[in-house]
C-alpha positions as CSV (number, residue, x, y, z in Angstrom):
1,X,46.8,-26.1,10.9
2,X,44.8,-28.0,8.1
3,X,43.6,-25.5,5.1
4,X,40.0,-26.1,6.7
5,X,40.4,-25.5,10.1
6,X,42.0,-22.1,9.1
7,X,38.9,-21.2,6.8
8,X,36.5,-21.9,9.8
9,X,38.8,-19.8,12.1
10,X,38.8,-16.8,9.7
11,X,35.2,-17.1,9.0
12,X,34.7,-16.9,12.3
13,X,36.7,-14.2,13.0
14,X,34.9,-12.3,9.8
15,X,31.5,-12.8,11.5
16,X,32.9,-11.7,15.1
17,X,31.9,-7.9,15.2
18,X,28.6,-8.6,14.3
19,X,28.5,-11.7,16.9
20,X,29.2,-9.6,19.4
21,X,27.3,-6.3,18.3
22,X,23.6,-9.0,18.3
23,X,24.5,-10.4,21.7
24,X,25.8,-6.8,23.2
25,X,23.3,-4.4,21.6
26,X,20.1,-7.3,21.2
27,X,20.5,-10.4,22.9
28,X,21.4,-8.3,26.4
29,X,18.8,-5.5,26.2
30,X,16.4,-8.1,25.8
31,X,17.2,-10.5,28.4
32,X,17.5,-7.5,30.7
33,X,13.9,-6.5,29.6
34,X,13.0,-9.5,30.5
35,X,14.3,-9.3,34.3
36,X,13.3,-6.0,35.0
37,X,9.6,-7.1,33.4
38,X,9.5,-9.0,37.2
39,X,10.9,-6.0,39.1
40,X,9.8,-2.6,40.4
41,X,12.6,-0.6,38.8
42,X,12.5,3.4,38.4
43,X,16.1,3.7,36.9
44,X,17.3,6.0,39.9
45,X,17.0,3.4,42.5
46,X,17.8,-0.6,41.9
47,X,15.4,-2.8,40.8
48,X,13.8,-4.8,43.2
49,X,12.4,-8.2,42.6
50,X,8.1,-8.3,42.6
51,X,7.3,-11.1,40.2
52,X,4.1,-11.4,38.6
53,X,3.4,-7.5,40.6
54,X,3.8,-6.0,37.3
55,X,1.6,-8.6,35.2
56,X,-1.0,-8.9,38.0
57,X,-1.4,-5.0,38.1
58,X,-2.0,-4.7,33.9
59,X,-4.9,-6.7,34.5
60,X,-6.7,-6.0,37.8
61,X,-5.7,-2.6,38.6
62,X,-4.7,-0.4,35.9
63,X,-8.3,1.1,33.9
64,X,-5.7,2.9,31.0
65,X,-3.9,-0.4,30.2
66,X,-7.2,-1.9,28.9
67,X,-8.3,1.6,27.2
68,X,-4.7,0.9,25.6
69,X,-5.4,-1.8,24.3
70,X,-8.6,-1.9,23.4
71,X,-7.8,1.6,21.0
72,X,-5.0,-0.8,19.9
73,X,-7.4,-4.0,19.0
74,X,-9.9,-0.9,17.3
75,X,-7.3,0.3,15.1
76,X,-5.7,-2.9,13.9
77,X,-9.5,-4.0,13.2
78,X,-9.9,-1.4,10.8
79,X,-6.6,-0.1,9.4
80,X,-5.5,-3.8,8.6
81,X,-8.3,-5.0,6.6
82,X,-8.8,-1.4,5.1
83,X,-5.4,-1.1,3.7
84,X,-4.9,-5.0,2.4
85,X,-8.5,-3.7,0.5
86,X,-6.8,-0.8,-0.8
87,X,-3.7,-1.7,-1.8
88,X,-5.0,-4.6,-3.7
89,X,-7.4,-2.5,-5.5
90,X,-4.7,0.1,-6.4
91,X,-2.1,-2.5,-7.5
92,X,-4.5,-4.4,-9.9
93,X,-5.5,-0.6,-11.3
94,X,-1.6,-0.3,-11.5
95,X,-1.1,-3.6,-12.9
96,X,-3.2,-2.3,-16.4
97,X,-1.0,-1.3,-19.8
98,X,-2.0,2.7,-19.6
99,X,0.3,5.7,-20.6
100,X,2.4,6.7,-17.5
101,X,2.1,3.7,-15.5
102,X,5.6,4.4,-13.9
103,X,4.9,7.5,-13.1
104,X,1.2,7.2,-11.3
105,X,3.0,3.8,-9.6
106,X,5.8,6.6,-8.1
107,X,2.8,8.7,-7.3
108,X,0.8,6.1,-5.3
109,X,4.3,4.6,-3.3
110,X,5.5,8.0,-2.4
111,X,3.3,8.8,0.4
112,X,4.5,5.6,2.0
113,X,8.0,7.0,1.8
114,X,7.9,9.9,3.2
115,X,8.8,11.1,6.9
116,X,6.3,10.0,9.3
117,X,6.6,13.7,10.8
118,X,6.0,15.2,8.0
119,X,3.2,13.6,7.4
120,X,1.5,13.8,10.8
121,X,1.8,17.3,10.0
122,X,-0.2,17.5,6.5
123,X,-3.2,15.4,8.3
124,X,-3.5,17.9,11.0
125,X,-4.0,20.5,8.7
126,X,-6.0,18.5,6.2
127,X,-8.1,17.4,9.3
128,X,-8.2,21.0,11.2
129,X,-12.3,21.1,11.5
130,X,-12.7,25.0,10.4
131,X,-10.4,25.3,7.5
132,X,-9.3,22.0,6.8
133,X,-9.5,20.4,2.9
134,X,-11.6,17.0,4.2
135,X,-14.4,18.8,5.9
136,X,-14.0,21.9,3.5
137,X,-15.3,19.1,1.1
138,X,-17.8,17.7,3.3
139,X,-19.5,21.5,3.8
140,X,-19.6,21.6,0.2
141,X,-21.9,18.2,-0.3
142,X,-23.7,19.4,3.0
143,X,-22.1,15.9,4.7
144,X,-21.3,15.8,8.3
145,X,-18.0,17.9,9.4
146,X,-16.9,16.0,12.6
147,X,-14.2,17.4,15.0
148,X,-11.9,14.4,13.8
149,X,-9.1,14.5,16.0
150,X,-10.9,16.6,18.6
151,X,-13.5,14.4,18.9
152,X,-13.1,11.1,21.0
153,X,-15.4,9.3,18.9
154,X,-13.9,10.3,15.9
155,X,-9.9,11.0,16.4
156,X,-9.6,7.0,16.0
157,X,-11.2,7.0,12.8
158,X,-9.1,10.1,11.6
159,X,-5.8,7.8,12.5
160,X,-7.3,4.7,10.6
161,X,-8.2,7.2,7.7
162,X,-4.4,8.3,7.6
163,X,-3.2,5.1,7.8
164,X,-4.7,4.6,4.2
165,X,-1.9,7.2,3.0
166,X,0.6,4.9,3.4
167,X,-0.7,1.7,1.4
168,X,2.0,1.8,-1.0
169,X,4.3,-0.7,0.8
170,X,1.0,-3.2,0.4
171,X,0.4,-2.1,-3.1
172,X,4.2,-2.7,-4.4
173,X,4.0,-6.2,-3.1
174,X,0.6,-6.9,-4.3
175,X,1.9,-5.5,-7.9
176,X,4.9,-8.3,-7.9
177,X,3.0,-10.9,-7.2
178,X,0.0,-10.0,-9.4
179,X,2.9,-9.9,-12.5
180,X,3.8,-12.8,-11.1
181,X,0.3,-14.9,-12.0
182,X,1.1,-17.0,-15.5
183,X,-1.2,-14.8,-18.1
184,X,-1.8,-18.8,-19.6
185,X,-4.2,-19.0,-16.5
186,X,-6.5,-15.5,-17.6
187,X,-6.8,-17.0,-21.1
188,X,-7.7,-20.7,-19.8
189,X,-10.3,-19.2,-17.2
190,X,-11.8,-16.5,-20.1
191,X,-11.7,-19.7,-22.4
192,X,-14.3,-21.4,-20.3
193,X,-16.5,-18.5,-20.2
194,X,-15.2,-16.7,-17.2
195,X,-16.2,-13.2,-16.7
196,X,-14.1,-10.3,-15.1
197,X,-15.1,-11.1,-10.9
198,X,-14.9,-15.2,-11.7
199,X,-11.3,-14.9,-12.4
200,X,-10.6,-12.2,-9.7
201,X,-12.0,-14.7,-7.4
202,X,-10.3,-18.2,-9.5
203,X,-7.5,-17.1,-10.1
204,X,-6.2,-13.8,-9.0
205,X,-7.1,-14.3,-5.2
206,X,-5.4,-18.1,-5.3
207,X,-2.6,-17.2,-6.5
208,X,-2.1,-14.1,-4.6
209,X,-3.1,-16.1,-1.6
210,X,0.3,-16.1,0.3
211,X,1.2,-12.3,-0.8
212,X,-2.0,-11.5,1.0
213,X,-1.4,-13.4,4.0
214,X,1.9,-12.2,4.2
215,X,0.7,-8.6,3.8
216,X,-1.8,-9.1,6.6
217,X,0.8,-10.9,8.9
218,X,3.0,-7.6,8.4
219,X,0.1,-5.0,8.9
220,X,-1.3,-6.6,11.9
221,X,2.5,-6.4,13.7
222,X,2.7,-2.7,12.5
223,X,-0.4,-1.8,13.5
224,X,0.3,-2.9,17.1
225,X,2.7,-0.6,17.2
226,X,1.4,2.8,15.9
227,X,3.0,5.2,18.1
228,X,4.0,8.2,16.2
229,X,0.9,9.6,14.5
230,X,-0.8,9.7,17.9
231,X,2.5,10.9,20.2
232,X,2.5,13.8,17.4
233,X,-1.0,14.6,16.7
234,X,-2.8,13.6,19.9
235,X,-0.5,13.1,22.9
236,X,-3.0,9.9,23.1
237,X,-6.0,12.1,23.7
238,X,-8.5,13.1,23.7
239,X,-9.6,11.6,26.9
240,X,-7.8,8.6,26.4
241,X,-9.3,8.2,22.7
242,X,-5.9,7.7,21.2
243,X,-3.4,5.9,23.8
244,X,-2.5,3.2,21.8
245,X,-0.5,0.2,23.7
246,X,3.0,1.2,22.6
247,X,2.3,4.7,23.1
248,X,0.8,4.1,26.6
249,X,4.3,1.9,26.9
250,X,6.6,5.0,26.3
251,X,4.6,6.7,29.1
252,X,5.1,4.4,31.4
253,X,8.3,3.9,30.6
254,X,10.1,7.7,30.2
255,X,7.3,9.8,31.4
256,X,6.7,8.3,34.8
257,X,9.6,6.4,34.4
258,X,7.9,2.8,35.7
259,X,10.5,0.9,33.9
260,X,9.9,-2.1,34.8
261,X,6.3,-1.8,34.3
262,X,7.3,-0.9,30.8
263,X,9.5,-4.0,30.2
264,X,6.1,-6.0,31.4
265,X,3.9,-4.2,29.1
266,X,6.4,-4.6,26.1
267,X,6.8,-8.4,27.0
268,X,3.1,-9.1,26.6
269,X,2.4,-7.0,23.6
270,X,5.6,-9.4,22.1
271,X,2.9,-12.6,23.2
272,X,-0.2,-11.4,22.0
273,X,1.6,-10.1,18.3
274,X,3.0,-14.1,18.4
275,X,-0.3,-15.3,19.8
276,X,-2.4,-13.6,16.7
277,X,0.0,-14.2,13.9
278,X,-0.6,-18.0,15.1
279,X,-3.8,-17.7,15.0
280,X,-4.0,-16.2,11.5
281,X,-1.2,-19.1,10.3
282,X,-3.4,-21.8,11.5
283,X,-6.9,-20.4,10.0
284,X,-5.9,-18.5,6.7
285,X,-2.4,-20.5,6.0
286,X,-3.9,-23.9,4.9
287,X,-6.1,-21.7,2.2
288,X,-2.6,-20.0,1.0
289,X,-1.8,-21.5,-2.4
290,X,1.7,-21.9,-2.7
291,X,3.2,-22.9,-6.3
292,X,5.5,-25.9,-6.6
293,X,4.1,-27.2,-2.9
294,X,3.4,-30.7,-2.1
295,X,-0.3,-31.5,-2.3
């Protein structure tokens, strides 16, 4: 056996476990998915072949799909754009020579560290509507106190509000590449008479371009799958107010057990996340500056 041929082979045979660990553990549960998508399958009985039954009942005969999504396309309206807003702002506040820096940058990132649990639990006291902190604030400026997770029209908002905790992923990106903009560019554009929002705008935003996009691309794929802030805090009520898609999924899928229903539901959700991250490829990605690119 040439020296070559044995490399390959023990490459190969390097590479193996985890070969067989995608196709058994990822590759398999996925093409299965995929079947039982086109079947009526309950787990306790076999699954029996239906087709498009699964897909045609989503959309003509199933009222809480649509609520599903629709609380779904709400949130992701609001938290994404929200929390790109956010972090951006904090990061360029972090991005300033002050006393401390590293330790108000650790403040900032740690919410987004810790346990989703654990913080579903802080909200729902710091949202309770009698002796919570957020509407013990609002009583003392004489502002509204709404019933916030209570409230259908308001226990979306609260979520959207929470999700604003968590904007230190966003921020530590934004922070990397805002150190990563050439300081020779600030002096050119303050050289020409440039004030404070003409570079923002000249030069920060270009050159932050594809951090931003990338930033949104991630948001928009997490925020279609928010599950565990309203399975803890809401159960996906009330009335409906909170059943997001994926948490309307895992219904479907161990509460009544409509398996294959499940598999459908997660199949589409899987198209429309690939449909809007095309969508926001082909109208933001030729604005994205990209340093080095081709003109």
């Amino acid at each position: 056996m040439s020296l070559t041929r044995r490399r390959a082979l023990e490459g190969y045979l390097l590479i193996a476990p985890w070969v067989i660990g995608f196709l058994a553990f990822t590759v398999g549960p996925l093409l299965a998915s995929l079947y039982f998508s086109f079947t009526d399958y309950d787990v306790l009985q076999p699954p029996t072949w239906i087709g498009l039954g699964n897909y045609a009942q989503m959309a003509t005969a199933d009222p809480v799909f649509w609520t599903a999504l629709g609380n779904t396309a709400f949130y992701t309206l609001l938290a994404v754009p929200l929390g790109l807003v956010a972090g951006l702002a904090v990061a360029m506040l972090l991005n300033q020579r002050v006393p401390g820096l590293a330790v108000l940058r650790s403040i900032y990132y740690l919410p987004s560290v810790m346990p989703i649990v654990a913080n579903a639990i802080l909200w729902l006291w710091l949202l309770d509507p009698n002796t919570g902190i957020i509407n013990s604030l609002l009583r003392l400026v004489g502002g509204p106190q709404p019933g916030w997770l209570g409230d259908p029209n308001w226990a979306k908002p609260a979520l959207v509000l929470m999700s604003l905790w968590g904007f230190g992923q966003a921020m530590i990106i934004y922070l990397a590449g805002l150190q990563n903009i050439p300081a020779e560019l600030y002096e050119a554009a303050e050289l020409d008479g440039a004030g404070g929002w003409a570079r923002f705008r000249h030069v920060t935003l270009p050159m932050l371009s594809p951090v931003i996009l990338f930033n949104l691309i991630i948001g928009t794929i997490n925020s279609f799958q928010v599950f565990t802030t309203a399975f803890i805090m809401t159960g996906g009520g009330p009335v409906n107010a909170t059943r997001f898609y994926v948490l309307y999924l895992f219904n479907q899928a161990f509460g009544y057990f409509h398996m294959g229903y499940a598999a459908a539901m997660a199949w589409l959700l899987f198209l429309i996340v690939v449909a809007v991250a095309l969508i926001q490829f082909r109208l933001i990605g030729s604005h994205v500056y990209y340093e080095g690119a081709p003109r």
